[in-house]
C-alpha positions as CSV (number, residue, x, y, z in Angstrom):
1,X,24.3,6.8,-6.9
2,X,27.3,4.7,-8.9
3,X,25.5,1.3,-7.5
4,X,22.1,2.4,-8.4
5,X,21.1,2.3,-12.0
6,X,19.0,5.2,-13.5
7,X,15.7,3.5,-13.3
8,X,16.2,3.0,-9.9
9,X,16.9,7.1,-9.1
10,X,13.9,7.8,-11.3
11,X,11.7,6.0,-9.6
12,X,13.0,7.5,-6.3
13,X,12.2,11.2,-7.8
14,X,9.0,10.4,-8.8
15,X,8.6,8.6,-5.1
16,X,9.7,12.2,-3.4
17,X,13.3,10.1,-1.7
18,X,15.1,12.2,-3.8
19,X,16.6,15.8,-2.4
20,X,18.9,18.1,-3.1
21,X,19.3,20.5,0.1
22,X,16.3,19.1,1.5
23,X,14.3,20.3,-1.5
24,X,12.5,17.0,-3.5
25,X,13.9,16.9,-6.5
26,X,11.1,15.7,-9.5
27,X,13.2,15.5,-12.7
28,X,16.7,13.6,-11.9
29,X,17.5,14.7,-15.4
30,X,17.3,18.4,-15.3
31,X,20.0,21.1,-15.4
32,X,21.0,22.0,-11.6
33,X,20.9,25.9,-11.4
34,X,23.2,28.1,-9.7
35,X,26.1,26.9,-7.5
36,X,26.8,23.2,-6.8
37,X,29.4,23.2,-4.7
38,X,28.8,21.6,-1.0
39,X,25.1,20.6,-1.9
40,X,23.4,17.2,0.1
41,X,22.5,14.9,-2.4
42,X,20.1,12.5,-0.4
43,X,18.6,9.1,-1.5
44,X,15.9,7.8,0.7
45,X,16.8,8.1,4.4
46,X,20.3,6.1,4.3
47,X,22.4,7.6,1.9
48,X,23.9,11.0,1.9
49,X,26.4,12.5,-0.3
50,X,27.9,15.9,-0.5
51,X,28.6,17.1,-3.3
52,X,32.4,18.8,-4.3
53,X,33.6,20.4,-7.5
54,X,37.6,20.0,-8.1
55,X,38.9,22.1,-11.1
């Protein structure tokens, strides 16, 4: 995500290349509910991130 700019993520939402868990995610600005911690963040096929909270 830091290399991509924010039109670029919204127009993968509104494509379906966005997922969080495997689940399409159709607002990239929206609130994520419940726990974060060790979620897949995927954009398109390539890219894969895992998502870590530090205190």
């Amino acid at each position: 995500i830091r290399d991509r700019a924010r039109s670029a993520v919204r127009r993968l939402a509104a494509g379906g290349g966005l997922r969080l868990d495997g689940t399409p995610v159709s607002d990239p600005d929206a609130p994520l509910a419940g726990e974060v911690d060790g979620l897949r963040l995927s954009l398109g096929k390539k890219q894969h991130l895992h998502l870590r909270l530090e205190d």
